[in-house]
Structures are given as C-alpha cells and as structure tokens.
VOGU-3710 file (C-alpha; in Angstrom, 3 decimals, decimal comma):
1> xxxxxxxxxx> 97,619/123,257/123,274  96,928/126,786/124,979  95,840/126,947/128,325  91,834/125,847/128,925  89,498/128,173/130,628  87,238/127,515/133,397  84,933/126,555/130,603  83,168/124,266/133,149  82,488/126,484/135,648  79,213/126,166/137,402
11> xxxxxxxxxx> 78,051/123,736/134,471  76,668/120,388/134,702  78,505/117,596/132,520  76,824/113,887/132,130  79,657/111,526/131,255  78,676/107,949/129,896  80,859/105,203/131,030  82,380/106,602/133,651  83,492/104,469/135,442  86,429/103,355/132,980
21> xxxxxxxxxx> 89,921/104,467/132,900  89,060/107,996/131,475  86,058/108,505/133,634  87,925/108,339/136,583  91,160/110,721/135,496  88,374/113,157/133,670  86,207/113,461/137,072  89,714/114,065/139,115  90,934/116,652/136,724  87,934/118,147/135,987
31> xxxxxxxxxx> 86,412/118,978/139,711  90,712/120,182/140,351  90,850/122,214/137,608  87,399/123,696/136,776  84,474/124,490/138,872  81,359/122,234/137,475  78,164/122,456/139,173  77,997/118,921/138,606  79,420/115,569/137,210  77,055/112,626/136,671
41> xxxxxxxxxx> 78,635/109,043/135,564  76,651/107,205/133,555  77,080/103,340/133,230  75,313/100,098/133,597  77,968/97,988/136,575  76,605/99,079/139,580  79,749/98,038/141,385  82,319/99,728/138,990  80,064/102,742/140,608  79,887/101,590/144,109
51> xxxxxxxxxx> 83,626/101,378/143,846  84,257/104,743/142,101  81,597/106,669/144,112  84,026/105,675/147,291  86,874/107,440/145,933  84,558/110,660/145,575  82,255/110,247/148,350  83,558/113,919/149,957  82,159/115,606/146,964  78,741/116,628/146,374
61> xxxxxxxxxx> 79,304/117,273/142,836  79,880/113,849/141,613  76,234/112,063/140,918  75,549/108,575/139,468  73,194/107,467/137,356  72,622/103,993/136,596  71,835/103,454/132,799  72,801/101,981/129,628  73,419/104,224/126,070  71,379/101,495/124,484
71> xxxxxxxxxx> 68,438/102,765/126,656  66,787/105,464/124,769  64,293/106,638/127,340  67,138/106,047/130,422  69,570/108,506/128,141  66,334/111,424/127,781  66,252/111,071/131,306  69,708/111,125/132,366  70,836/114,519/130,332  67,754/116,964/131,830
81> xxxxxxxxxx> 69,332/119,629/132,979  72,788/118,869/131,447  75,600/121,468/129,501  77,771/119,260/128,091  78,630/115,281/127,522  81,400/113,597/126,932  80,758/110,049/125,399  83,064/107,434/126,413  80,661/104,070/126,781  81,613/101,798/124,699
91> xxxxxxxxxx> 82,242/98,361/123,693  85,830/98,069/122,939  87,795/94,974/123,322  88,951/93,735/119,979  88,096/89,963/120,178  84,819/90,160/122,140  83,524/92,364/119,113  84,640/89,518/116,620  82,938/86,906/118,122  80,128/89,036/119,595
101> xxxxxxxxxx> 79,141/91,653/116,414  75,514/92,457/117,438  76,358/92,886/120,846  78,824/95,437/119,564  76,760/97,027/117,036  73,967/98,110/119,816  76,458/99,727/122,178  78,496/101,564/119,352  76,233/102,655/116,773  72,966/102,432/118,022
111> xxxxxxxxxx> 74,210/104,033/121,436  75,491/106,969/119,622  72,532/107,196/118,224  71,058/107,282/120,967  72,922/110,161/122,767  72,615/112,517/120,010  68,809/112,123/120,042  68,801/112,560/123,267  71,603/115,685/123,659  69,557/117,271/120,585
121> xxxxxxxxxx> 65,981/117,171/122,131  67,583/118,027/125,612  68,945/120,878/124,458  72,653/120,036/125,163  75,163/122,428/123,960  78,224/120,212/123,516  79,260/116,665/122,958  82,649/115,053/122,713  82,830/112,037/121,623  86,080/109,464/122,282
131> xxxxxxxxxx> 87,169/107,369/119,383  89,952/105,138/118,853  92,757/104,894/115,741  90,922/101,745/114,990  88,452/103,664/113,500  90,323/104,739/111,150  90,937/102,481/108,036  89,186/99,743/109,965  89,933/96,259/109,837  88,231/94,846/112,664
141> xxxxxxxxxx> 84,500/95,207/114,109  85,249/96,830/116,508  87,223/99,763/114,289  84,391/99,524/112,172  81,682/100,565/114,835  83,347/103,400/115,849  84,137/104,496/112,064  80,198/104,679/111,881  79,837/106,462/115,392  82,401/109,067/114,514
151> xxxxxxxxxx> 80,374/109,708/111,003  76,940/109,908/113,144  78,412/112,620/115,545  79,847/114,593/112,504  76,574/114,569/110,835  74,467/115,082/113,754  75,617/118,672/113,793  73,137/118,944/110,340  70,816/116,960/112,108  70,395/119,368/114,989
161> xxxxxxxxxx> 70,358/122,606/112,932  72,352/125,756/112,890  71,490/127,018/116,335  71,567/123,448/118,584  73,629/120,984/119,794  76,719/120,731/118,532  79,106/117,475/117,992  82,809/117,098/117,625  85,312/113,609/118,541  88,220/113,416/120,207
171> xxxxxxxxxx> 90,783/110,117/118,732  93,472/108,246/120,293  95,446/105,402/120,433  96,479/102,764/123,763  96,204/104,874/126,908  99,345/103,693/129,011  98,447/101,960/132,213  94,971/101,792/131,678  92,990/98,711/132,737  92,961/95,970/130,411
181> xxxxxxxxxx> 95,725/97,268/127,786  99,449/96,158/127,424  101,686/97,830/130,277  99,872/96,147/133,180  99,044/93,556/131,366  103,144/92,229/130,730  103,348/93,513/134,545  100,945/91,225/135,698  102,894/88,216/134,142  106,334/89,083/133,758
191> xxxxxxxxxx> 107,258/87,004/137,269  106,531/83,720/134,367  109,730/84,765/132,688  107,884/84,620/129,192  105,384/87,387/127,027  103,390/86,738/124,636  104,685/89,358/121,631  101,932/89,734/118,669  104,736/90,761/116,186  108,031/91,626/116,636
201> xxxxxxxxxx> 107,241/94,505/114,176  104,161/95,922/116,367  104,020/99,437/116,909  101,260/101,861/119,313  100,991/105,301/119,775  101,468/105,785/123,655  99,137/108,561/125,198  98,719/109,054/129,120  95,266/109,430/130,516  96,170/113,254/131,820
211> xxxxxxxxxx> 96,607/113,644/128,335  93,717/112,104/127,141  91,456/114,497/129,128  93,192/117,650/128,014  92,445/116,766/124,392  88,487/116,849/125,284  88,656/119,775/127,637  90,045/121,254/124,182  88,106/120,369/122,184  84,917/121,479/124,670
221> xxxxxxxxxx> 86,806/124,778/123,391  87,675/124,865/120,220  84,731/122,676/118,732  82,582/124,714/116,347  81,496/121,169/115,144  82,000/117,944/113,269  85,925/118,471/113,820  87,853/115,062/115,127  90,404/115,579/117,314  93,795/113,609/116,805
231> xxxxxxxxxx> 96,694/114,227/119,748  100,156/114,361/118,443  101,818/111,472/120,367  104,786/109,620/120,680  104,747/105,806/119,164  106,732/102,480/120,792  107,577/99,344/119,955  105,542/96,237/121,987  108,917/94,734/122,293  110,854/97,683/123,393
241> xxxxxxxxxx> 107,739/97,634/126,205  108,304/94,531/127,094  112,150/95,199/127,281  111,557/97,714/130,244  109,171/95,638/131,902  110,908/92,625/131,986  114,695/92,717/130,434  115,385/89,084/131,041  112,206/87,606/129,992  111,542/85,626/126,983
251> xxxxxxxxxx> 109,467/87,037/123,922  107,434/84,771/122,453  105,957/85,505/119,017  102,295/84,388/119,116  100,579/85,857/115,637  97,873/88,273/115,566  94,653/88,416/117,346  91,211/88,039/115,147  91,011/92,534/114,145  93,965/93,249/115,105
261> xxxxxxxxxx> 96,297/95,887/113,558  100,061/95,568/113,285  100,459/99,497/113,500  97,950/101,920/114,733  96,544/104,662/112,295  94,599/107,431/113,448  94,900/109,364/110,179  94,553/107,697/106,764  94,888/109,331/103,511  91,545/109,038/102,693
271> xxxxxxxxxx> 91,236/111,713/105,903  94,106/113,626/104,599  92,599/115,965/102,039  90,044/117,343/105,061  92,851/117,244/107,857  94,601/120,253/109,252  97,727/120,235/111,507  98,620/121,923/114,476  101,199/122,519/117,350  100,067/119,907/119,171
281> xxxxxxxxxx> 97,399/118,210/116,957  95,405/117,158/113,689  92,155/118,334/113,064  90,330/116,612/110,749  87,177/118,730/109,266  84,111/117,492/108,294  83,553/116,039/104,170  79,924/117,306/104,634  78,521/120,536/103,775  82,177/122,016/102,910
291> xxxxxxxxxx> 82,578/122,605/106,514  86,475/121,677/105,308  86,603/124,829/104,379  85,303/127,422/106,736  87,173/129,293/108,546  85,908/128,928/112,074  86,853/125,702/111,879  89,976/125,918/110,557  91,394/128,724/112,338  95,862/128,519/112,267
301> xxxxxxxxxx> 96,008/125,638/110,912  98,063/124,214/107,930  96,141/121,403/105,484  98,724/118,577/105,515  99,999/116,840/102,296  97,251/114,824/100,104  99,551/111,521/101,054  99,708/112,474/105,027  99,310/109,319/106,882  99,427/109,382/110,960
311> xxxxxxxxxx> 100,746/106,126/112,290  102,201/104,745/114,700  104,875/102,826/112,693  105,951/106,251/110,643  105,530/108,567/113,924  108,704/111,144/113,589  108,085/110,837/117,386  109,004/108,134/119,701  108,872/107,130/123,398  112,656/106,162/124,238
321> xxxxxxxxxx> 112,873/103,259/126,752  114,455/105,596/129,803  111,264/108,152/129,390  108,451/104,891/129,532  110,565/103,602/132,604  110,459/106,647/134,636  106,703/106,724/133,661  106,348/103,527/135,122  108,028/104,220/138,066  106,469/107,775/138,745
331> xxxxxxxx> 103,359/106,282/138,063  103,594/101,821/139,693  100,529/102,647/142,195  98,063/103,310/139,659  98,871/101,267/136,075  96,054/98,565/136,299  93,789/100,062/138,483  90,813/101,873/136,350
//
C-alpha cells in the first residue's frame, strides 16, 4: 500500500471498543505516526480502560469515554466534535454468539446502527468499520451479524446523502497474538504436553495487528465509500502452529466448535463480480447504486475472475514455520496481552 499521509493531523478520532487488541496497537501507531488532536476510546469495562489509560497516561490526547454502541443517546454524545471513527466494538467470540443470539444481535447490528445515526447527524466525515472473513459466506451467528453490519455501513453512504458522512469496512481474518485467539492460546497450555486441534485440515489467514491498522489508516484514504477492504495475507495451517509452539506435544483432534469454519473466506464468489484487486489488496465495491462501476472507486484496479474465491485454504501465499517462529520470538512480551 503507498505511504499514508498525516491524514490525522490535528483531527479528532472516536474509536469504539478500544480497549481490545486493535484499540491499543491503533492508539500507539496512530499518536507515533500522525498528529491527532485527539483519540477518545469508547467502551463499556471500565477497567479494560483503567488499565489502558495507564499505559497512556503521559498523553493528553488520549480521552475515554465510558459507553456502550447499543446506547443511542451515549453514541450522539460521544462523537460531538469528532472527524473520523473507526468501529471496532463488537461481539465476537464464536460460541458465546451461538448460545447467546440476541445478545449478539444488539451489539452487531443494532450497534451499527447505531453509530451511523449517530456519525450522520454529527456530521462525521469518515467511518471505518472492522469486519471479519466470517462475514463472508456465513455459517455461524456471529458471521452472520457482521454480514448485516457490513451491508448497513455500505448502504448508509445512500442514507446520508451525496455530501455527508461517508462509510467504508475494513476485513480480516485471526490477528496473531491477539488476546483470546490461537497463538497464545496453545502457549498458554503447551507445558500439558497435549492441544486440542479442531481439524487436522484447518487453515487461517495470519495478519499482525501493525498490519491491521495500516489497512484502516488506508482506507481513511482511499474510501470514497461503501468499498470493503480485504488485506492480502499469508494463510497457515493450525497444526503447523502448533508444530512451532510446541514440537513434541501431542495433537489431539477434537471436532469443530458450534459456527465454526474449517477455512476462512474473506471473499466469496458471490463478492467476486463487484471485487477489484490490488498490489496489496481486494476491494470489493458496493452492489448498490452501480457504485461497482465508478471510477473513483475503482481507481488501478483489475476486476478479478467471476469464480475468484479468497481463502485461506487456496491462499497462493503462506506463512512458512521459520517466519511465524521468529514472529514469536521478536514479538514473546506482547502475544496475549490486549
């Protein structure tokens, strides 16, 4: 991707859930790299904010805001005064959103909801919204939440008119390291001498946080809006993870979680006809309006074949063991933490 502009200089960004894994590497990359006027983290665990606001405390630029996206009137409140957003709250663990549905359904649809209401009436000029490759081709609840947020952002670019806030998402697959997913997870319990191994056929796309940022920052500057965002990545298999984590451990074969997906996909065919590719990404153009077609949106890019598929299991790129061990190593003090 080309080099991002100070694009946040002297700006004022509101970032919901931001107290996760991304919040933390966007807010450290963003006040190194740009000059905001201000970053405000919004998110409903006081302590995840007591704790992050400790790691900041020398900077006046970092605010917090207590608050929850399924809060209309906290959400109107929180973005006076703001630029840009980047969405990130959201519910997101697989089997919680299984047995839990509603719960899910009022943090991932009606939230989004929410925030473009509120980014429209405020007057926000940009939003990026994070998805996940389970939204596309769904098969769990989860997947299937953030399917309908990524539809409601795309659309809420008609819904604001041709002069207002505008709405693009960013997609990805299994940040590496982050709390909660599959690296510090077999770290945690490798010392047992036995993981647990979904599949022996499992595949993930592997994308660092650092990363992860740089695709919104780009997007922040590229977006003319409705486009989603999809990072060329390298894939890996779970047990060739587990392999470099532990060598002498057992794998144990254990089936498949309620929702979950044996590969990742974060571009189906349905998606291929509207998808555009890129040095170092897809773009994949809104249905609606024939935005697919403009130029502006467009820009270099090549439309891919009508049968493209982006997945993690027919990836022409993969993570070789040596390059996730040096990761691992370059990297110990931090997998786990955020």
């Amino acid at each position: 991707m080309q080099k991002e502009s100070l694009f946040f200089k002297g700006k004022d960004i509101l970032l919901t859930g931001g107290t996760g894994s991304f919040g933390h590497a966007f807010v450290r990359m963003t006040l190194e790299r740009h000059q905001p006027n201000r970053i405000i983290i919004l998110s409903r665990d006081e302590m995840k904010q007591w704790e992050m606001a400790k790691l900041f405390q020398a900077d006046e630029r970092v605010r917090f805001f207590i608050g929850d996206v399924r809060d209309r009137e906290r959400l109107y409140r929180a973005m006076n005064g703001v630029d840009y957003v980047v969405h990130a709250a959201a519910s997101k663990i697989v089997p919680t959103a299984e047995y839990n549905p509603f719960e899910c359904v009022k943090t991932n649809i009606n939230g989004a909801m929410n925030v473009i209401d509120a980014a429209i009436d405020n007057g926000v000029k940009r939003v990026v919204a994070l998805s996940t490759d389970k939204a596309s081709s769904p098969v769990n609840l989860y997947g299937a939440t953030k399917l309908a947020s990524d539809k409601l952002f795309v659309a809420g670019n008609s819904y604001a008119g041709g002069d207002g806030t505008r709405f693009s998402v960013v997609r990805y697959g299994n940040v590496m390291g982050s709390r909660g997913s599959v690296i510090p997870f077999f770290m945690s319990i490798r010392e047992q001498g036995c993981l647990p191994i979904t599949d022996e056929r499992m595949t993930r796309f592997m994308i660092t946080l650092d990363q992860g940022v740089e695709l919104v920052w780009h997007a922040f500057n590229d977006m003319v809006g409705g486009e989603i965002y999809v990072k060329k990545i390298p894939s890996m298999r779970v047990t060739d993870i587990a392999k470099v984590i532990a060598p002498n451990a057992e794998l144990k074969v254990v089936g498949i979680r309620p929702g979950e997906k044996l590969h990742e996909q974060m571009v189906g065919t349905e998606d291929a006809y509207y998808t555009y590719e890129y040095d170092q990404y897809y773009k994949i153009l809104p249905s609606i309006h024939n935005w697919d077609t403009t130029s502006e949106r467009i820009k270099n890019g090549e439309r891919v074949q009508e049968d493209f598929l982006y997945s993690s299991d027919n990836n022409p790129d993969w993570m070789s063991p040596e390059s996730l061990e040096a990761w691992i190593e370059a990297n110990k003090t931090k997998i786990g933490l955020f």
